[in-house]
Phi, psi and omega in degrees: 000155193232116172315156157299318219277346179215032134273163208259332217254145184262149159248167197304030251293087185305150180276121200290309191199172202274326141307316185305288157003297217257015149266341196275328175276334156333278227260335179272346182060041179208180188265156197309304193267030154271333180279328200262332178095006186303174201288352178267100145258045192253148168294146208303166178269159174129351195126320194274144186256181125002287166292345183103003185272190178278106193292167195275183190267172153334076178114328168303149168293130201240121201037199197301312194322319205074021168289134212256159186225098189274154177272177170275137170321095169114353201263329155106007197253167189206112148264138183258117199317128166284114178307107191332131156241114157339141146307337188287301167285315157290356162297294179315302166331299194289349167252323159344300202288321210279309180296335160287349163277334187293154142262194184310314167262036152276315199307292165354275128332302174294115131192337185250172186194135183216188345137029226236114177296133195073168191284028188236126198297343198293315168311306177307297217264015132320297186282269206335294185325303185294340181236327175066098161224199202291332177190217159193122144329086170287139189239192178276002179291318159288342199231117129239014173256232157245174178335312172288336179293301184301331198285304196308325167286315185280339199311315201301344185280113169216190186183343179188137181289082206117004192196130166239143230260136191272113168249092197252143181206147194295105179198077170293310190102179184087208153304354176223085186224152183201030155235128196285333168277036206226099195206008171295137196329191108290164157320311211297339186247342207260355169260011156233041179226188171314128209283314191288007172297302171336308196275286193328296171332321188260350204272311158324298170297327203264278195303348169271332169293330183269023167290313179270020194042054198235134180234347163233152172231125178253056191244024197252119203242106161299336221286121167292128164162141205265339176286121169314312190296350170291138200291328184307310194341307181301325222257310193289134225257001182166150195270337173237145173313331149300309181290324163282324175319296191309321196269322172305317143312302165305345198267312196303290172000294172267005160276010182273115218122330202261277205202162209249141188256113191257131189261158192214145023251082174302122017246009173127118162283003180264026181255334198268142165266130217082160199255147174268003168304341193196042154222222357039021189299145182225146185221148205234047165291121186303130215289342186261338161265004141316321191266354181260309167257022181198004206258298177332311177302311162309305188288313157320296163342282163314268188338298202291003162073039162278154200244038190183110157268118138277144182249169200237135180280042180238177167229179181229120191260354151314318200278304204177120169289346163260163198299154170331299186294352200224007166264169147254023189262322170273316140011288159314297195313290206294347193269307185275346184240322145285329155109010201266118212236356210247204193276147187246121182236142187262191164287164183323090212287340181262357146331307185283333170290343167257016167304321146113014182261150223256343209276337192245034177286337222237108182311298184293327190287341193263354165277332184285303188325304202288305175328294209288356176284322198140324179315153170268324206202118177262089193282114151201145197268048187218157135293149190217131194315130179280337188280327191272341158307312177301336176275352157283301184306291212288338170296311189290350159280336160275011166251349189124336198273337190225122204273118188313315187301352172277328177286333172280325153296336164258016170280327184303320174314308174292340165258336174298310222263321187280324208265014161253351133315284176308310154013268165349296178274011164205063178336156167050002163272000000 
């Protein structure tokens, strides 16, 4: 796969249906094949520009450029220089427009992504139909054979024509591998050698997932800590914040082109004492040094242009006494302070229920919470009924508790994040 952020060749903005279409020029106010990239980019005559504005007049200058946009002699009409639309916006139009379609609990749904066990594509591209939700988690239960086996299983997954479907999977490498070739270096080695070992290491690995048709990776382990006792110790890309910033960037680097790249535990798990598979850890590290010593890594990521943050089930109780995945106050911080423009995913959402804390017992409360927090993706490694969750969701947007403009941004994270995958998977459409 090749990022949007650096291809060169524009792709196509498909036309959903004849009614969509013919509203999307509407409301953009521009001609099909301007919008669209056709062989007319120039703005319709009559006056209206692109923007809703006025095209300039006779003799007038026409956008940043300074292309004069003369009329035909006698005609009383003015065409006006149509502006360049970005690959970017169109992805973005185009998830707009797809969204305009939805209702609320389809919105919804594209938000969870789960879990559906074993190698047999039926189950898997079953559950996709019947629910349409943002993708699935593949475990080593689905992949236990070799590579060309795993490849034969995601060919079979498909799920919406224009949008293409997120197939994720944990390939940390180590100790978190769940491809029997994934025999590439690791954290455990790859944080005392040469920052470039990191990328050939990741750059490998990243080329066997897009082998197997793996389409996300939750392998990029931001979390910092010089402790052995720690559970994180092994998994983490460096001991200090500068040494993990460098490997992390390179590991996002090499995976780019590949497979869409996730960083993990936000806001860091080496500050925390304890594993959150089966606690709450919490620290009551300050926010100005979280931003100094634990903070860099993530923010190199992000810069290196990964398209996925996970949060992590710990807290920082200075910051917010509830875990990470469930503030929106850390939320902020990644958004507004590190700059992350991409899908916000938490961790495995039934973690917090084996935490054994009575306040996250309640399945549907820690799915509303996580929506109303900030999340994109509600992540869990089980399967899960989908309808009576959506139905749960969708009362607390209708009582109020969880605000409709938050489900429409992160469903647009999410149709943005497929419809730049499909892309990927059909150069020149």
């Amino acid at each position: 796969m090749v990022s949007t952020r650096h291809r060169t060749a524009a792709g196509r903005i498909g036309v959903l249906s004849g009614v969509l279409l013919a509203s999307t020029l509407v409301v953009s106010g521009c001609t099909g094949s301007a919008l669209f990239g056709g062989e007319d980019s120039g703005a319709p005559y009559g006056g209206a520009t692109a923007g809703g504005g006025v095209a300039p007049s006779a003799g007038a200058t026409a956008g940043a450029g300074g292309a004069s946009a003369a009329a035909p002699e006698g005609s009383g009409r003015v065409r006006g220089e149509f502006p360049v639309v970005s690959e970017r916006q169109r992805i973005r139009l185009y998830a707009e427009a797809r969204l305009s379609t939805m209702t609320l609990e389809q919105k919804l749904a594209s938000l969870v992504m789960v879990h559906v066990g074993g190698p047999d594509p039926a189950p898997l591209q079953a559950y996709l139909t019947a629910n349409q939700p943002a993708g699935l988690l593949l475990l080593g239960d689905n992949v236990p054979g070799s590579s060309a086996q795993a490849a034969t299983l995601t060919s079979a997954l498909r799920q919406s024509e224009g949008l293409g479907t997120l197939v994720a999977i944990d390939e940390e490498g180590g100790i978190v591998a769940r491809l029997a070739e994934d025999g590439y270096p690791a954290a455990d080695t790859l944080k005392s050698v040469p920052v470039a070992e990191t990328a050939s290491a990741f750059g490998q690995r990243a080329a066997l997932l897009e082998s197997t048709g793996m389409t996300v990776n939750f392998g990029v382990v931001a979390d910092v800590t010089a402790d052995p006792g720690s559970f994180i110790f092994e998994r983490a890309l460096g001991t200090d914040a500068p040494a993990a910033a460098d490997r992390v960037a390179a590991a996002v680097g090499a995976e780019r082109g590949h497979v869409f790249s996730t960083l993990k535990h936000f806001p860091g798990h080496g500050a925390t004492a304890g594993d959150s598979h089966t606690s709450i850890p919490s620290t009551g590290m300050a926010l100005d040094q979280w931003r100094s010593d634990v903070a860099p890594p993530f923010a190199a990521g992000v810069e290196a242009g990964a398209e996925l943050v996970m949060f992590g089930h710990l807290a920082y109780t200075s910051v917010d006494a509830l875990p990470a995945s469930l503030s929106p106050e850390w939320h902020r911080i990644l958004r507004e302070e590190l700059g992350f423009d991409g899908v916000a995913v938490t961790d495995d959402l039934l973690m917090l229920e084996a935490s054994g804390v009575p306040a996250y017992a309640d399945r549907t409360a820690n799915a509303v919470a996580a929506v109303a927090a900030g999340n994109d993706v509600l992540l869990y490694n089980s399967t899960v009924d989908l309808p009576p969750l959506v139905a749960s969701l969708a009362a607390a947007v209708r009582a109020g508790t969880i605000p409709a403009s938050r489900v429409d941004d992160a469903a647009l994270h999410v149709l943005t994040l497929r419809r730049e995958l499909w892309l990927q998977q059909h150069p020149g459409a």
